[in-house]
C-alpha positions as CSV (number, residue, x, y, z in Angstrom):
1,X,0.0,0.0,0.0
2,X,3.0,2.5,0.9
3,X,4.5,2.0,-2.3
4,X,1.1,2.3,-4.6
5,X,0.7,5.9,-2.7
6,X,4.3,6.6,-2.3
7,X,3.8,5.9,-6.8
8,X,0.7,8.0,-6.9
9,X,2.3,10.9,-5.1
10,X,5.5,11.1,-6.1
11,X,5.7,9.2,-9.1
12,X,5.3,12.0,-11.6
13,X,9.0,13.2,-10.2
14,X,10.9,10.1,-8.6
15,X,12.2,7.2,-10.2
16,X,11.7,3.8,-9.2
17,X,14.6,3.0,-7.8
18,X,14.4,6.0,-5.6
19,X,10.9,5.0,-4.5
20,X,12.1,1.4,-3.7
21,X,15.2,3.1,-2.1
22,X,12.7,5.4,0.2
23,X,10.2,1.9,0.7
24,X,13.9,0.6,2.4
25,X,15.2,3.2,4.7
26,X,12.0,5.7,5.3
27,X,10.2,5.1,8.4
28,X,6.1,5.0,8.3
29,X,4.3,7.2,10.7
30,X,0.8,8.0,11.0
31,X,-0.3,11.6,13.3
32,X,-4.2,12.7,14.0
33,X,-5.2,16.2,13.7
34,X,-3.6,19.0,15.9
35,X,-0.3,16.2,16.6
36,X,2.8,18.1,16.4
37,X,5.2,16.0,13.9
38,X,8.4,18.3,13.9
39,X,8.5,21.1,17.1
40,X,10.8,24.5,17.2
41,X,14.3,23.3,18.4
42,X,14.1,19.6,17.6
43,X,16.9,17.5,16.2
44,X,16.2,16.7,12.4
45,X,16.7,13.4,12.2
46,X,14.4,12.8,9.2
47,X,12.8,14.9,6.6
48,X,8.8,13.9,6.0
49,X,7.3,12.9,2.7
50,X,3.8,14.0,3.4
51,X,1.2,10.7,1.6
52,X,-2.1,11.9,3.2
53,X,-3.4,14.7,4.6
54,X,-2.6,17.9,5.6
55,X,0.1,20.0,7.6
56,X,0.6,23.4,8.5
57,X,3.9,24.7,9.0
58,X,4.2,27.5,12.1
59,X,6.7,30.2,13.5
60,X,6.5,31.2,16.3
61,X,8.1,34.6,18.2
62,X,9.7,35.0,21.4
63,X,7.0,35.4,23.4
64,X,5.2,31.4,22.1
65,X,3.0,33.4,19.4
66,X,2.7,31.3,16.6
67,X,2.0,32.7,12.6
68,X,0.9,30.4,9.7
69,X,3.5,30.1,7.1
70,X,2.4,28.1,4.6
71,X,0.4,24.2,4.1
72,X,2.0,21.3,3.2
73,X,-0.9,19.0,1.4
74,X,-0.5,15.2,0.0
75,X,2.5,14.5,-2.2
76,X,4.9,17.4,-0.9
77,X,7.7,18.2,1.6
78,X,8.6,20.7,4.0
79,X,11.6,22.6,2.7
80,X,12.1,24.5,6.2
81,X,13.0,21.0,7.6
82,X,15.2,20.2,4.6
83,X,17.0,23.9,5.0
84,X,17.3,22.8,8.7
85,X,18.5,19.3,7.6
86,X,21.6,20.5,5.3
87,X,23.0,21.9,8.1
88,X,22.4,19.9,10.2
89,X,20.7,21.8,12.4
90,X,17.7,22.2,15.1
91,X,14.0,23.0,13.7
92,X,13.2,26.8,13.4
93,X,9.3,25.3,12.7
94,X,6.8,24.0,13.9
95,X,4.5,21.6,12.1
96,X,0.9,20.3,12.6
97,X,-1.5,18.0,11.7
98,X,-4.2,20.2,9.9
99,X,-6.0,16.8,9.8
100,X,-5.0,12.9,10.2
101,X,-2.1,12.5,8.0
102,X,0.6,9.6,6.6
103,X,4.1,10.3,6.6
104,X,7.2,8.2,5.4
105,X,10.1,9.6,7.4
106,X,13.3,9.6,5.7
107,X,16.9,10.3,7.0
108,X,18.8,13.0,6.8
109,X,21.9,10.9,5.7
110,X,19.6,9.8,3.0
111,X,18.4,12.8,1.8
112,X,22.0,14.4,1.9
113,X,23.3,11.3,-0.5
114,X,20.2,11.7,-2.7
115,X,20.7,15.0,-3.5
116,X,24.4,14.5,-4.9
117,X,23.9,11.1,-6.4
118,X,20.3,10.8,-7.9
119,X,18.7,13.8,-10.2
120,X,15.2,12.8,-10.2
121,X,15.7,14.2,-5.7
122,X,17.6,16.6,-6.9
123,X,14.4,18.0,-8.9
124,X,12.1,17.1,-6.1
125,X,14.0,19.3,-3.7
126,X,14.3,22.2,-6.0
127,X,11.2,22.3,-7.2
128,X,10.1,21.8,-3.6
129,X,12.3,25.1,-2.3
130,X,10.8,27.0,-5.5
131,X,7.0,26.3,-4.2
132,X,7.5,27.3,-0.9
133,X,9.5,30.6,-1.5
134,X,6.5,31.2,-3.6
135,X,4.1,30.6,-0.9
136,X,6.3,32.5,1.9
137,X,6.3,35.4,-0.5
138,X,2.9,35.5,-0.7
139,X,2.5,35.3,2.9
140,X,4.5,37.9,3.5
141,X,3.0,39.9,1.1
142,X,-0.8,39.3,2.8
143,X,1.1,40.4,6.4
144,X,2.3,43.3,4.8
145,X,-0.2,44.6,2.6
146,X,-3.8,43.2,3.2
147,X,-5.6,44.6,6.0
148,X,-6.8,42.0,8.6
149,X,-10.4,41.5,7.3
150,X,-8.8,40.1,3.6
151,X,-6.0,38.6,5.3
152,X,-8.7,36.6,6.9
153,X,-10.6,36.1,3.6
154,X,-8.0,34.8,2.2
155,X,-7.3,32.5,4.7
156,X,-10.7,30.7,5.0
157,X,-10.7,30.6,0.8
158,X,-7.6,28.8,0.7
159,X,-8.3,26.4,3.9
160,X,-11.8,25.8,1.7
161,X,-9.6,24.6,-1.4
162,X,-7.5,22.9,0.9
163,X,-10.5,21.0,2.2
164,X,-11.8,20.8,-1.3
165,X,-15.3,21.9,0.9
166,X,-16.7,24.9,1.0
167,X,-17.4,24.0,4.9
168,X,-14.3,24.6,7.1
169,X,-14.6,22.8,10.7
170,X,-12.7,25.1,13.0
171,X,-12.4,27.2,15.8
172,X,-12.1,31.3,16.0
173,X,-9.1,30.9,18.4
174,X,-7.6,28.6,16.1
175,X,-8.0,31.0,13.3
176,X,-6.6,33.8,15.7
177,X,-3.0,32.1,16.5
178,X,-2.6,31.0,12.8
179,X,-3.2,34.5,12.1
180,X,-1.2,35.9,14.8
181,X,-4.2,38.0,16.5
182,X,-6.7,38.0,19.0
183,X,-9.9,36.0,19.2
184,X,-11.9,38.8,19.9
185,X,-10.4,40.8,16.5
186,X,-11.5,37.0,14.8
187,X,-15.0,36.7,15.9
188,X,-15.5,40.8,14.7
189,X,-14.2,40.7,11.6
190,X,-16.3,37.2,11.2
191,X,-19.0,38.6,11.9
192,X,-18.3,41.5,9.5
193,X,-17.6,39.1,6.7
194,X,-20.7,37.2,7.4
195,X,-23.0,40.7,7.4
196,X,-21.3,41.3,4.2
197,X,-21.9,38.1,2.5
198,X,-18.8,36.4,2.1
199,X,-19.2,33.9,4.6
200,X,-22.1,32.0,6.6
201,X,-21.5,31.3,10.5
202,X,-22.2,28.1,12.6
203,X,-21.0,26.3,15.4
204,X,-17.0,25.6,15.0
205,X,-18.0,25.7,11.3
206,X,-17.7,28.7,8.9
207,X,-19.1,27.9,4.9
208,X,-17.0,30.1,2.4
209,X,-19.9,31.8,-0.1
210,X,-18.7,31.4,-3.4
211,X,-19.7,33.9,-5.9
């Protein structure tokens, strides 16, 4: 079964050696939602290969805020924890379980030889590092320029796309600390967005209004 997903998720970039190579050495691991998978400061031991489900990668400032970075989603890794990897270094993220996800943990020995010795890695990890600067631009961009109403917006339509559901099953103070505000500002602007059409309100639930 790991090696039919392990195929239908990487496939498209790896070659089959490689895959077999990563069946050998990479360790399976299975996390529910809200698990913490890699923590700020940890040892990188392994870099994940993400099968099924959903992550979301986390800073967090000197005073335990945390900010959303970006979402790692089926069929992708996190370049932070590769950067960390190279040099052999601690984690500067944190990364949870948006939902119940399948990982194959690989070594960082591994990944180190990989890179030198097989091209079809090679062009996984690049393209990888070219994804996520994308996405950490844009997120800078939102924090820097969108005011906190279309941050939020924006937020909620991508979780939705994420979700593939135009339902989104969480909590305002979860929204708040991905968001890096408070729970009251969440539940006003809500509310505002909700008045204004955008959005529908229930319990732990918010539906995204399409247009």
């Amino acid at each position: 079964m790991t090696k039919e997903i392990l195929y239908q998720k990487f496939g498209y970039i790896l070659d089959d050696s490689l895959i077999n190579e990563i069946i050998n050495v990479g360790v399976f691991k299975s996390f529910s939602k809200d698990d913490i998978i890699i923590d700020i400061n940890q040892p990188m031991l392994y870099i994940p290969l993400l099968l099924k489900g959903h992550i979301k990668i986390l800073r967090e400032d000197n005073e335990g805020n945390e900010l959303l970075i970006y979402f790692l989603e089926a069929g992708e890794t996190c370049t932070m924890s590769l950067t960390c990897c190279m040099g052999t270094s601690k984690s500067k993220i944190r990364a949870v379980a948006e939902q119940d996800s399948d990982l194959i943990m690989i070594p960082v020995q591994k990944m180190k030889e990989w890179f030198h010795g097989n091209e079809s890695w090679r062009n996984f990890i690049l393209e990888s590092y070219q994804i996520r600067f994308d996405e950490m631009l844009d997120a800078i961009d939102s924090i820097a320029f969108l005011k906190m109403d279309e941050r939020l917006l924006k937020y909620l339509v991508n979780k939705s796309i994420l979700n593939e559901s135009d339902t989104i099953l969480v909590k305002h103070q979860e929204i708040a600390e991905d968001l890096h505000t408070s729970r009251v500002v969440i539940s006003r602007l809500l509310k505002q967005l909700e008045n204004e059409k955008k959005i529908k309100l229930g319990r732990n639930k918010i539906e995204v209004i399409t247009s």
